[in-house]
C-alpha positions as CSV (number, residue, x, y, z in Angstrom):
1,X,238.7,-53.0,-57.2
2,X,238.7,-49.6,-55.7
3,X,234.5,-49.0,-56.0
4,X,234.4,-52.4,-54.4
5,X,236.5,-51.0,-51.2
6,X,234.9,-47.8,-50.9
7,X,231.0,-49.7,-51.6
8,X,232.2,-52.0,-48.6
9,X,233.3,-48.7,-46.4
10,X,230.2,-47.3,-47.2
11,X,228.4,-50.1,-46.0
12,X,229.1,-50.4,-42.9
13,X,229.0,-46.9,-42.5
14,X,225.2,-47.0,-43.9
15,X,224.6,-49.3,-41.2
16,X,226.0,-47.7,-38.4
17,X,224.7,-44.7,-39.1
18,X,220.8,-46.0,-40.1
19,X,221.2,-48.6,-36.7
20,X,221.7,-45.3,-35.0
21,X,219.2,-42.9,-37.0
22,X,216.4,-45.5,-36.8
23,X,216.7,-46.4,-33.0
24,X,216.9,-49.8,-34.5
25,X,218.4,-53.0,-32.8
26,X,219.8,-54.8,-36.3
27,X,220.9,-53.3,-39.7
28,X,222.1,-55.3,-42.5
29,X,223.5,-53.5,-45.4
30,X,224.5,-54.9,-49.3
31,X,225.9,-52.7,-51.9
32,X,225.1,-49.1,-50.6
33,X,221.8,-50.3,-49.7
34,X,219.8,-51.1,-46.3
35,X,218.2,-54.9,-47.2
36,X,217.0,-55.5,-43.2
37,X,215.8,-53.7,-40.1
38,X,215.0,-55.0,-37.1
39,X,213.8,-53.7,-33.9
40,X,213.7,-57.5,-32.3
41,X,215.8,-58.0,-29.8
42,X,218.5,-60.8,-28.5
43,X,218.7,-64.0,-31.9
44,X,215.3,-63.1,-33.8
45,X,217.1,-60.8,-36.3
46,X,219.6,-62.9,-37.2
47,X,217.6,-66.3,-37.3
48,X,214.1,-64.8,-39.2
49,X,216.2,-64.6,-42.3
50,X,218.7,-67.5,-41.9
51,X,215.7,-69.4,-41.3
52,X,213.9,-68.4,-44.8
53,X,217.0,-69.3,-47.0
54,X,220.7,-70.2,-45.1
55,X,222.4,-67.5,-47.9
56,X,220.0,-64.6,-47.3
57,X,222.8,-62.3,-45.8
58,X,226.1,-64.1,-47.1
59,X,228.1,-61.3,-47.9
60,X,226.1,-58.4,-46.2
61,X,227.7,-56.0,-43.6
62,X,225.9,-56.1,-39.8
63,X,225.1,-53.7,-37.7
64,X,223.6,-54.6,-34.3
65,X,223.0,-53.3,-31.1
66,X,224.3,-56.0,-29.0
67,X,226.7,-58.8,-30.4
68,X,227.6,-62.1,-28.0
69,X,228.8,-65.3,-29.1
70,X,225.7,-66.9,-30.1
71,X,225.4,-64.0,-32.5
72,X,228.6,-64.2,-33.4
73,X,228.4,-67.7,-34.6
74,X,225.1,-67.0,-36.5
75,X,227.1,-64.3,-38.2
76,X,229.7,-66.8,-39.1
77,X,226.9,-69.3,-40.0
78,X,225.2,-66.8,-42.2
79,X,228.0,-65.5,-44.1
80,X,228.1,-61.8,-42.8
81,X,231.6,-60.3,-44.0
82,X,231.9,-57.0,-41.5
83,X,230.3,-56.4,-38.2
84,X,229.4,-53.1,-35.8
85,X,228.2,-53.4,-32.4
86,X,227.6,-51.3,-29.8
87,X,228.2,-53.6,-27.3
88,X,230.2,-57.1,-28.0
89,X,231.0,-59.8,-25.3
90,X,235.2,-61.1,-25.8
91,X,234.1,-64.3,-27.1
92,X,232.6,-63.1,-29.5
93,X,235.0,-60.4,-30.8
94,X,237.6,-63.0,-30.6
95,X,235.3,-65.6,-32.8
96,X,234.8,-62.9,-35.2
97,X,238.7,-61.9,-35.0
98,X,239.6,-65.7,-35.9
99,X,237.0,-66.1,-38.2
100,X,238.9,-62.5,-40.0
101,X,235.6,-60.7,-40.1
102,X,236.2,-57.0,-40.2
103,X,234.7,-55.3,-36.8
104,X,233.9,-52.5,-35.3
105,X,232.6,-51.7,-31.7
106,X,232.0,-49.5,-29.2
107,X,231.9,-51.0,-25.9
108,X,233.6,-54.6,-25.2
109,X,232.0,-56.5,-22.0
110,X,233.5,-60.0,-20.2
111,X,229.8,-61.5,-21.6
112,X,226.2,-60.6,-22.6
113,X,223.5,-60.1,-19.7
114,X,220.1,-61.4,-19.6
115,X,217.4,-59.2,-20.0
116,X,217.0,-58.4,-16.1
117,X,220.8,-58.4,-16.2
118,X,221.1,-61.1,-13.1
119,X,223.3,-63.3,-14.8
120,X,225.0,-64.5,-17.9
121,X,222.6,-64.7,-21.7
122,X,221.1,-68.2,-21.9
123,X,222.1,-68.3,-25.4
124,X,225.7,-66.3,-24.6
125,X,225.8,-70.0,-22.3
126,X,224.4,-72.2,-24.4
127,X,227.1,-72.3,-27.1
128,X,229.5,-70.9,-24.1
129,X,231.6,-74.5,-25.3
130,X,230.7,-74.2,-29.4
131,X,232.9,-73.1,-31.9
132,X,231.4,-74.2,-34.9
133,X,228.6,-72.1,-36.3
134,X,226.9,-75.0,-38.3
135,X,226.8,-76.5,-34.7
136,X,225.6,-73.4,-32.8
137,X,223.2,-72.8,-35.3
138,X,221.7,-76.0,-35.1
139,X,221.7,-75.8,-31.4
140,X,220.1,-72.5,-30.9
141,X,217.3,-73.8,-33.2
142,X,216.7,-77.2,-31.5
143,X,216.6,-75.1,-28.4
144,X,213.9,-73.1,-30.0
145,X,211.8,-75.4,-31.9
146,X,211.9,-77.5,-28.1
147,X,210.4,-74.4,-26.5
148,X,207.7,-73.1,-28.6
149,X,206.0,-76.1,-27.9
């Protein structure tokens, strides 16, 4: 049991450290070893895998630059078990803090900016009233699919 604790410490440590090393925006971390990068910003890291295969990072430790409630959900929905961000809205602190999902953070903010920082994320708003990761999850990708179009 005690090289499964200090695997997990490592983990998130890993990612941290690699999220900061790598100027990346998304780190997720298994077992003492880096499985995804990202340097996509806002949803995109967390949806390209969820969208290949639901379990693709159950059980993986996040590291992100930037964590709101619509990510926090995904991480929910996806089955992340620890989370650092350098920046995380309430909402989604306290989502993760409910949902008992170890976390770290550096910064705390009342909610995530756009990217011209004028008002509110559209996708911090859009699941501003969901709880349910299945359902935000399902929401943020209806919301998608209906604007690629």
């Amino acid at each position: 049991m005690i090289i499964k604790e200090v695997y997990e410490m490592l983990d998130i440590e890993l990612a941290k450290k690699t999220l900061k090393e790598e100027d990346l925006t998304c780190v997720m971390v298994l077992n003492g070893k880096v499985c995804y990068t990202s340097l996509e910003k806002g949803l995109r890291p967390l949806l390209l895998p969820l969208n290949q295969d639901e379990d693709s990072i159950r059980g993986m430790v996040l590291a992100d630059r930037c964590i709101g409630k619509a990510a926090a959900l995904l991480a929910i929905y996806g089955g992340i078990k620890e989370v650092y961000a350098e920046v995380i809205s309430s909402s989604a602190k306290e989502l993760l803090q409910e949902a008992e999902i170890p976390l770290q953070f550096h910064q705390e903010v009342e909610y995530i900016k756009n990217r011209l920082a004028t008002d509110m994320c559209p996708m911090e708003k859009m699941v501003l009233d969901i709880c349910d990761p299945k359902t935000a999850y399902t929401t943020i990708i209806e919301f998608i699919r209906n604007h690629a179009k």
